[in-house]
C-alpha positions as CSV (number, residue, x, y, z in Angstrom):
1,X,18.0,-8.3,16.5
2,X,16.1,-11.6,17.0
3,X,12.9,-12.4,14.8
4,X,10.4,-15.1,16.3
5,X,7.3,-15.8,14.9
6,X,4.1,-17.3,15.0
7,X,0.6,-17.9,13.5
8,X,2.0,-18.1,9.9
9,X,0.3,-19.4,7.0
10,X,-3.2,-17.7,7.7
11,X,-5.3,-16.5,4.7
12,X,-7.7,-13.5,6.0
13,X,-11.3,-14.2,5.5
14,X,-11.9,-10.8,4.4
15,X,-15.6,-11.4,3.5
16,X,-16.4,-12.5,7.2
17,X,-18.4,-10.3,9.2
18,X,-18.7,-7.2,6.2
19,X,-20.3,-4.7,6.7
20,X,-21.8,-2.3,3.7
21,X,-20.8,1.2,3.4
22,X,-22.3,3.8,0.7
23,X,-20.4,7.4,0.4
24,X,-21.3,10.9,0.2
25,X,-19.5,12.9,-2.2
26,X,-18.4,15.8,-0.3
27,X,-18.8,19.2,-3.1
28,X,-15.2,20.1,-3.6
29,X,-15.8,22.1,-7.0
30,X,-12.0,22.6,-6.8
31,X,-10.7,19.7,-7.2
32,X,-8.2,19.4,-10.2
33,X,-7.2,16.2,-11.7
34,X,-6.6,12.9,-9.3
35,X,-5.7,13.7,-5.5
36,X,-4.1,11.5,-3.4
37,X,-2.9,11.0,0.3
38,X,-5.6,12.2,2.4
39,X,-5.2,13.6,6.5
40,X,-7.2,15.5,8.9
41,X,-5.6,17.9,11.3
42,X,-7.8,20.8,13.2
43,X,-11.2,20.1,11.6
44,X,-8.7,20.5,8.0
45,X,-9.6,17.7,5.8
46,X,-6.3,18.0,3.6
47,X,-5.2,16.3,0.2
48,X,-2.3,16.3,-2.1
49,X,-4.0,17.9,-5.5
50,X,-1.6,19.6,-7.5
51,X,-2.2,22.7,-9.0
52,X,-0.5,25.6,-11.0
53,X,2.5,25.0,-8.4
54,X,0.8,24.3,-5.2
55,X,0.9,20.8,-3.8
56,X,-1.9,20.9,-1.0
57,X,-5.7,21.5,-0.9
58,X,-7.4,22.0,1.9
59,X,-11.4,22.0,3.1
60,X,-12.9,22.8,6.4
61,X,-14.9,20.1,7.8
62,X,-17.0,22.6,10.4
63,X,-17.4,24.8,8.4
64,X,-18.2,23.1,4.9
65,X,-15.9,25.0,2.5
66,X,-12.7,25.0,0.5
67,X,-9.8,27.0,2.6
68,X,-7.5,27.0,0.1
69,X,-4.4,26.2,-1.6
70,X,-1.0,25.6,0.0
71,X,2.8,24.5,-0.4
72,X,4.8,25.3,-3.3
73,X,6.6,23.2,-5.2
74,X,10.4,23.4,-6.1
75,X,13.7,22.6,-4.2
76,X,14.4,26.0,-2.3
77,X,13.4,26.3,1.5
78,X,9.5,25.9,2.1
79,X,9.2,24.3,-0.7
80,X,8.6,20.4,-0.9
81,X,8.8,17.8,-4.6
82,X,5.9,15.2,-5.3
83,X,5.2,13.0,-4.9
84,X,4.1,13.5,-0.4
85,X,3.1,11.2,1.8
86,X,1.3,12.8,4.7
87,X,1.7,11.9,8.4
88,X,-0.1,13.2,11.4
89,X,1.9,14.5,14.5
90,X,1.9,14.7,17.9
91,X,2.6,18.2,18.1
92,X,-0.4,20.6,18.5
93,X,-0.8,22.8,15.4
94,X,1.3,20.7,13.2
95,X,1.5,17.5,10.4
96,X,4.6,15.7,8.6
97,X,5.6,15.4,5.4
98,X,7.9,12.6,3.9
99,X,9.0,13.3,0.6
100,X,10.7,10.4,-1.3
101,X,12.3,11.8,-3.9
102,X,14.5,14.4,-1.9
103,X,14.7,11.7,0.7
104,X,13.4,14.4,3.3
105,X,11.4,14.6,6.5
106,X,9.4,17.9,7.5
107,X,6.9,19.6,9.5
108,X,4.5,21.7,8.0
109,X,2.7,24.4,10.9
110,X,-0.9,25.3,10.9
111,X,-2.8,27.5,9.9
112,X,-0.3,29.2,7.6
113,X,1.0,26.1,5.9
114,X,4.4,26.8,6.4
115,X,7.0,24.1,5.6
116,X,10.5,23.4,7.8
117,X,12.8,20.3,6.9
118,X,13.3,18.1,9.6
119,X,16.0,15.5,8.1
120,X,17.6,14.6,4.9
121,X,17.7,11.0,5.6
122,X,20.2,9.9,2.7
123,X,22.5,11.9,5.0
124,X,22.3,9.5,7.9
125,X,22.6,6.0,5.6
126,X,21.5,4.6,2.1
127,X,18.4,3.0,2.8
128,X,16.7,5.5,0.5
129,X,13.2,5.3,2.0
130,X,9.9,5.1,-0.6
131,X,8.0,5.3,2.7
132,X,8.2,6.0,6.2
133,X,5.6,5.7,9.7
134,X,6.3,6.8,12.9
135,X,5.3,4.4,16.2
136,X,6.0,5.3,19.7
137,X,9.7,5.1,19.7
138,X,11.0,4.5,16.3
139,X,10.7,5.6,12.4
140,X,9.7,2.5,10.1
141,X,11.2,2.8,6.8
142,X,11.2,0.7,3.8
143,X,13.3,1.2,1.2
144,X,17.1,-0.2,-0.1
145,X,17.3,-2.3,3.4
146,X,20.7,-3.9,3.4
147,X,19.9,-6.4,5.9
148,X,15.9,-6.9,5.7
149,X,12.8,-6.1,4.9
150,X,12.8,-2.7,7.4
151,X,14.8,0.0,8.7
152,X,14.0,1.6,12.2
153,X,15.2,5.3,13.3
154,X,15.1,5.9,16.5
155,X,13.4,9.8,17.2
156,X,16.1,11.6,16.2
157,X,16.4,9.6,13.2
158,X,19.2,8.1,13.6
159,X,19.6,4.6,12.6
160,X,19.3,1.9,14.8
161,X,18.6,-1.3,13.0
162,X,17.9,-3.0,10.5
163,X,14.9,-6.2,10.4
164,X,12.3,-8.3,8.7
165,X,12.5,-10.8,6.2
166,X,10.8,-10.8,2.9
167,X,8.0,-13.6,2.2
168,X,8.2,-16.8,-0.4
169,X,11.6,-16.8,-2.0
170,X,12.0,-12.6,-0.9
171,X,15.4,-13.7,1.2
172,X,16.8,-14.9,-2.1
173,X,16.6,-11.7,-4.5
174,X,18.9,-8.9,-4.1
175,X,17.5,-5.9,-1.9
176,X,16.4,-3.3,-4.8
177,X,14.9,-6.5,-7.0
178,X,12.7,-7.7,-3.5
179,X,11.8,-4.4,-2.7
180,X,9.8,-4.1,-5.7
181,X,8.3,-7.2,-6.2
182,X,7.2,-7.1,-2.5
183,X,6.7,-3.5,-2.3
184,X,3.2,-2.7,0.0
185,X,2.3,-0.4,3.0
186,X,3.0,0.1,6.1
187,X,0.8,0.9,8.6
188,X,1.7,1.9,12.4
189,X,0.6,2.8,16.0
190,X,2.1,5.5,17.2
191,X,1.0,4.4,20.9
192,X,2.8,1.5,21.0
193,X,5.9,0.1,18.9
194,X,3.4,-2.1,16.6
195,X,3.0,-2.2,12.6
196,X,1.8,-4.2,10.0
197,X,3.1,-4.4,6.1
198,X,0.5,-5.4,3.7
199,X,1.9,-6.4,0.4
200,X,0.3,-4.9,-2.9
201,X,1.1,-8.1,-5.2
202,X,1.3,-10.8,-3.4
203,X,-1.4,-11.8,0.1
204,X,1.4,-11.2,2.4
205,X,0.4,-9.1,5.2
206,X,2.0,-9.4,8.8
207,X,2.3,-7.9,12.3
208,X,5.0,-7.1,14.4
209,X,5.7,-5.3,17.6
210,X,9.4,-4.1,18.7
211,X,9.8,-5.7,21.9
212,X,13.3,-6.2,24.0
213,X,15.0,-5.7,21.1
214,X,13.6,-8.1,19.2
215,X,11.1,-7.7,16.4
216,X,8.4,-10.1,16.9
217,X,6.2,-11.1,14.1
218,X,2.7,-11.3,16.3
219,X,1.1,-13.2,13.3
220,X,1.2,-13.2,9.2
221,X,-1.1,-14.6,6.4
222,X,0.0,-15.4,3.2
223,X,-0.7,-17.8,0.6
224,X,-0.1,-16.7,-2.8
225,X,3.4,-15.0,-4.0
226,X,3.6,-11.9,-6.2
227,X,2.5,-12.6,-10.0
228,X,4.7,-10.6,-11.4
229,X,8.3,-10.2,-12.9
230,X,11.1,-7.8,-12.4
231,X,13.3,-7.3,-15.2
232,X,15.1,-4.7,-18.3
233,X,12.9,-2.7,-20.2
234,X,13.9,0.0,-23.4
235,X,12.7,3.3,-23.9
236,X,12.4,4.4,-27.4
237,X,16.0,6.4,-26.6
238,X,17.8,3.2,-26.5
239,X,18.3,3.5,-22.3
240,X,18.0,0.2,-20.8
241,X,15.9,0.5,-17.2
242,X,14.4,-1.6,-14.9
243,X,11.4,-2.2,-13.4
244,X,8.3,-4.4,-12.2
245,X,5.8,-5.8,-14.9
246,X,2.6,-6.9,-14.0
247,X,0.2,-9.1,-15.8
248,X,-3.4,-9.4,-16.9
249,X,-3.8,-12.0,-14.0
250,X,-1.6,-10.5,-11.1
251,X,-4.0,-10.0,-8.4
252,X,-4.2,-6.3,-6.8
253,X,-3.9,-7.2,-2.7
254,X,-3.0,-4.3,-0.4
255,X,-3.3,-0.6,-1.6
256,X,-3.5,2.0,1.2
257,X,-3.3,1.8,5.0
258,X,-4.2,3.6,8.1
259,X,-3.8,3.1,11.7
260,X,-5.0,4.6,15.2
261,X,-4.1,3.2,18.9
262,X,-6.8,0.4,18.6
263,X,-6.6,-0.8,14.7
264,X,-5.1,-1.4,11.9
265,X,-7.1,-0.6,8.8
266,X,-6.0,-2.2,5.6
267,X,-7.4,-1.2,2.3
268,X,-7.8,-4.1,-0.2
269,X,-8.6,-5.5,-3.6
270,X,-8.8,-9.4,-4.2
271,X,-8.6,-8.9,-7.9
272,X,-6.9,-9.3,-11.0
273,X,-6.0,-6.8,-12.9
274,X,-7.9,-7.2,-15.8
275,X,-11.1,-8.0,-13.3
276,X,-10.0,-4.4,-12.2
277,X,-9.9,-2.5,-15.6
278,X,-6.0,-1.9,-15.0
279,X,-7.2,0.7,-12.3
280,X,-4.9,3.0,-10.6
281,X,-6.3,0.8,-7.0
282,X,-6.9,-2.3,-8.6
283,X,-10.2,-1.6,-7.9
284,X,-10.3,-1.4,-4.2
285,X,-13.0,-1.3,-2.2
286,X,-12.6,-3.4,0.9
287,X,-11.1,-1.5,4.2
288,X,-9.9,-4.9,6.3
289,X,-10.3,-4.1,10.2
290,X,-7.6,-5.8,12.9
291,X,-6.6,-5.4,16.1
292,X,-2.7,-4.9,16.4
293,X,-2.2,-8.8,17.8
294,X,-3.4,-9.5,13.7
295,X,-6.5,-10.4,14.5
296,X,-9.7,-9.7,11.6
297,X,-12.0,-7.7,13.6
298,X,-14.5,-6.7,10.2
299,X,-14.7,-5.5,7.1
300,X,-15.9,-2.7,5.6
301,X,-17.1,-3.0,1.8
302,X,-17.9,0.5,-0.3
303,X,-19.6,1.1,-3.1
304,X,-17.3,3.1,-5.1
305,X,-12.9,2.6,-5.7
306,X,-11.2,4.1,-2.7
307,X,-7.9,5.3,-3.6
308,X,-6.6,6.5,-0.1
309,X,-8.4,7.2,3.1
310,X,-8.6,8.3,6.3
311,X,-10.7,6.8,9.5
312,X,-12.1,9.3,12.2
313,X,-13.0,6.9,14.6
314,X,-14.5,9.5,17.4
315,X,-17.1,10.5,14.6
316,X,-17.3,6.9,13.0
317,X,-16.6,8.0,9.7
318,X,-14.1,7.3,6.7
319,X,-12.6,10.7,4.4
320,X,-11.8,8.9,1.1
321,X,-10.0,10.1,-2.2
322,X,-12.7,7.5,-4.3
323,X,-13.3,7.3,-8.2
324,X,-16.0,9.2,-9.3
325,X,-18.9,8.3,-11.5
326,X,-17.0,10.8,-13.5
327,X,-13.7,8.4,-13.7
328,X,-12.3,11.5,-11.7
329,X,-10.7,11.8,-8.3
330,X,-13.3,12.9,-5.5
331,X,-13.3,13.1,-1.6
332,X,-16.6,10.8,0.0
333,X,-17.1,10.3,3.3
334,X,-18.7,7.3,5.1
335,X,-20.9,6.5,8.4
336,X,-19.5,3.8,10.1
C-alpha cells in the first residue's frame, strides 16, 4: 500500500481560538477508586470502575441516578479482564469491548449487560493490539506491526494490511521498542475511512484517510521527538524487563481521544512532567478540536484534569472522568 503525504512539519496552535469550559460534578456517591474509559449508549452514561468483581458502572442520564453495576471479571464466558477500552456500535441496543490483555473483541447487549466474544484476534496474526477503532470499512489497530505503524482488519477482522510509518528516527527502532516510545491514541470516524494518531510523548499527531488503497497522510504536525528512553530495568527478584522511562522534563502531549462524523477531538497536555505533578494525565486539560482534513477548528480549555471523555455533540456537552478537588476520580460534565 502506497503512503503520500503532505502538510508536514506543522505545530498546532492549540491556544488559538480557546474557548473556557468550567464542569459540573455529576453526584455519583458510588464511585470507588479511579474510573476510566467513559461512553454513552441509550441515555447510559457508562465507566469502567472496578468493584468487588464487577468492571462496569453505569448512571442514567434522564433520569439522574446510579443503575448499577455490571460485567464480571475472570476468563470464563461473559466474563471480560482489565484493563477495557470501550467502543460504541452501530448496532441498536449494543457497545464493544476491546480487551488487550486476552487480545479479544466483544459485544456487550443492553439493558442486561450481557457479554458475547466477537474475536480472539491473536488467532488471526501477532500484531497483539494495545488498542483498536473501528471506521467505516476497517479495524485500526496498533500494536506489534510488523511492517508499520498500523494494522487494518477488514469487518470480519481479518487482516488486510499493514501501514504507517513512525515519526523522527521511529523507522529505525525495532517494532516492540517504537511502539512504546511512540505509543498514543487513535481516534476514528466511523463514517468515513479517516483517523488520526496523536502521540502521548512526543507532538506527533497526524491524519490519514484509506483511499484506493492507499493510506494517505491528509496532514501531520510535529516538532519535538519523544524525551524519553526505552531500555532494561530489575525488579528486586533479580528478573531483567523492559520498559519506557520518562523524565522530569518529558513533556505529556496527547492523552485521550474521541471522534464523531464531523471531528476529531484530541485531549492534550503541553507539559512536563514535573510541571504536571507526575499526574496519571500529565495534567490535561485542553480538548484540541479538528476537522478530519487536520485542520484546528478550536480549543476547549477546562478547569479541572480530564482523564478520558466523551463529547455529545447533539446536546453540546462533554462527560469527563476529571480529578477531583478530592485527588479522586469523578464524572463532570460540560456546556459547550
Amino acid at each position: 500500500m502506497l503512503i503520500t503525504s503532505c502538510n508536514t512539519g506543522n505545530v498546532v496552535d492549540y491556544r488559538k481560538n480557546l474557548t473556557e469550559i468550567k464542569g459540573e460534578y455529576i453526584p455519583i456517591n458510588e464511585l470507588i477508586g479511579r474510573p476510566y474509559e467513559i461512553l454513552i449508549k441509550d441515555n447510559l452514561l457508562i465507566y469502567v470502575d472496578p468493584y468487588e468483581g464487577l468492571l462496569l458502572s453505569v448512571f442514567d442520564i434522564v433520569n439522574d441516578c446510579f443503575s448499577g453495576r455490571y460485567l464480571s471479571r475472570g476468563n470464563g464466558p461473559g466474563e471480560a479482564l482489565p484493563p477495557l477500552i470501550l467502543l460504541p456500535s452501530d448496532q441498536k441496543n449494543q457497545f464493544c469491548v476491546y480487551q488487550p490483555n486476552k487480545q479479544t473483541f466483544s459485544a456487550v447487549s443492553l439493558p442486561d449487560f450481557l457479554l458475547t466474544d466477537l474475536v480472539r484476534l491473536d488467532s488471526k496474526n501477532s500484531w497483539f493490539p494495545s488498542n483498536v477503532k473501528k471506521t467505516k470499512d476497517f479495524f485500526v489497530c496498533v500494536g506489534m506491526i510488523e511492517n508499520g505503524m498500523f494494522g487494518f482488519y477488514d469487518q470480519d477482522f481479518n487482516p488486510v494490511f499493514e501501514g504507517g510509518k513512525y515519526p523522527f528516527d521511529g523507522e529505525s527502532r525495532n517494532r516492540r521498542e517504537a511502539y512504546m516510545v511512540y505509543q498514543g491514541y487513535l481516534c476514528t470516524n466511523s463514517a468515513n475511512n479517516k483517523f488520526a494518531f496523536g502521540c502521548a510523548y512526543s507532538d506527533y499527531l497526524a491524519f490519514y484517510e484509506i483511499k484506493n488503497n492507499e493510506l494517505v497522510v491528509k496532514k501531520a504536525y510535529f516538532s519535538k521527538d519523544a524525551n524519553v528512553t526505552y531500555g532494561s530495568g530489575t525488579l528486586d527478584s533479580g528478573e531483567t524487563y523492559t520498559r519506557l522511562f520518562q523524565k522530569d522534563d518529558t513533556v505529556i502531549n496527547y492523552k485521550s481521544s474521541f471522534g464523531s462524523n464531523t471531528y476529531c477531538y484530541m485531549l492534550f497536555s503541553g507539559k512536563t512532567n514535573e510541571e504536571a505533578g507526575n499526574s496519571f494525565s500529565g495534567d490535561s486539560n485542553y480538548i484540541i478540536v479538528f476537522d478530519w482534513d487536520g485542520n484546528h477548528i478550536r480549543t476547549f480549555q477546562s478547569d479541572c484534569e480530564i482523564y478520558y471523555f466523551y463529547v455529545d455533540e447533539e446536546n453540546n456537552l462533554i462527560y469527563a472522568i476529571v480529578r477531583g478537588d478530592n485527588g479522586e476520580g469523578n464524572v463532570a460534565k460540560f456546556r459547550i
